[in-house]
FIKOL-52619 format. One record per residue (C-alpha): chain; x negated, y, z. Coordinates in steps of 0.5 Angstrom, whole numbers, padded with zeros to 4 digits. Layout:
N
chain/X/Y/Z
A/X/Y/Z
...
***
This chain:
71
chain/X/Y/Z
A/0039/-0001/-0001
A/0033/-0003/-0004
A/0030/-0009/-0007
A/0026/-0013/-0002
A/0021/-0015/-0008
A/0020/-0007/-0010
A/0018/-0005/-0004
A/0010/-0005/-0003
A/0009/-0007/0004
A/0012/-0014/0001
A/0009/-0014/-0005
A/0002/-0013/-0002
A/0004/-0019/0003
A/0006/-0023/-0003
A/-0001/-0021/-0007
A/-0005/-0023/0000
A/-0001/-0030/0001
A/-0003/-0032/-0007
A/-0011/-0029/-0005
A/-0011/-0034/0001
A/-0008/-0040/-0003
A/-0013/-0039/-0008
A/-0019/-0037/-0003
A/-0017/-0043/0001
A/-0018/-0049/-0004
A/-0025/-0047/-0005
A/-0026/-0048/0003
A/-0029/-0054/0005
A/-0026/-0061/0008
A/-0026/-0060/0015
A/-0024/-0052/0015
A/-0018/-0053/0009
A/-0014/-0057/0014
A/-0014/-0052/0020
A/-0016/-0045/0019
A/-0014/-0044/0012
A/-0007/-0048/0013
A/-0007/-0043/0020
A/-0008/-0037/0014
A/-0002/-0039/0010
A/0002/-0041/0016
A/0002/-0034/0018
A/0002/-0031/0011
A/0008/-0035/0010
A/0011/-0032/0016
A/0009/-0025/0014
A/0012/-0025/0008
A/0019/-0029/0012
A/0018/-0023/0017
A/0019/-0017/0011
A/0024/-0022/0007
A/0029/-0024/0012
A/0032/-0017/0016
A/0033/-0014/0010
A/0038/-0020/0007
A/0041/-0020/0013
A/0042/-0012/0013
A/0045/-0013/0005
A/0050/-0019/0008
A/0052/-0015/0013
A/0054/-0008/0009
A/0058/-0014/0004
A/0062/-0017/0009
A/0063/-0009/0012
A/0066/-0008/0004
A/0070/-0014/0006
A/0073/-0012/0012
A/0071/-0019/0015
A/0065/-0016/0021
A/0069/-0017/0028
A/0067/-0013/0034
***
């Protein structure tokens, strides 16, 4: 199975959720804290979206290798 990091959907949401991190400091006082912590949030979960399937679907296959998945 591959890596989540390797794959290019990930990368490209990991290179987004930095963009927005820096871009998001030079906002001003009254955005950084409503719409730029909004951006971050949802990147955050974009990148948590791709991430999270792909671990359970490893620890699945181990435990199936174990003999521990019950039907």
């Amino acid at each position: 199975m591959a890596l989540y990091q390797n794959l290019p959907v990930y990368q490209a949401s990991y290179r987004l959720l930095f963009a927005i991190f820096f871009q998001t400091k030079n906002f001003a006082r009254e955005y950084k804290y409503t719409v730029g912590q909004k951006l971050k949030d949802e990147c955050l979960l974009l990148a948590k979206n791709i991430y999270r399937p792909i671990r359970r679907g490893k620890k699945k296959a181990i435990l199936r290798r174990r003999g521990k998945i019950l039907k």
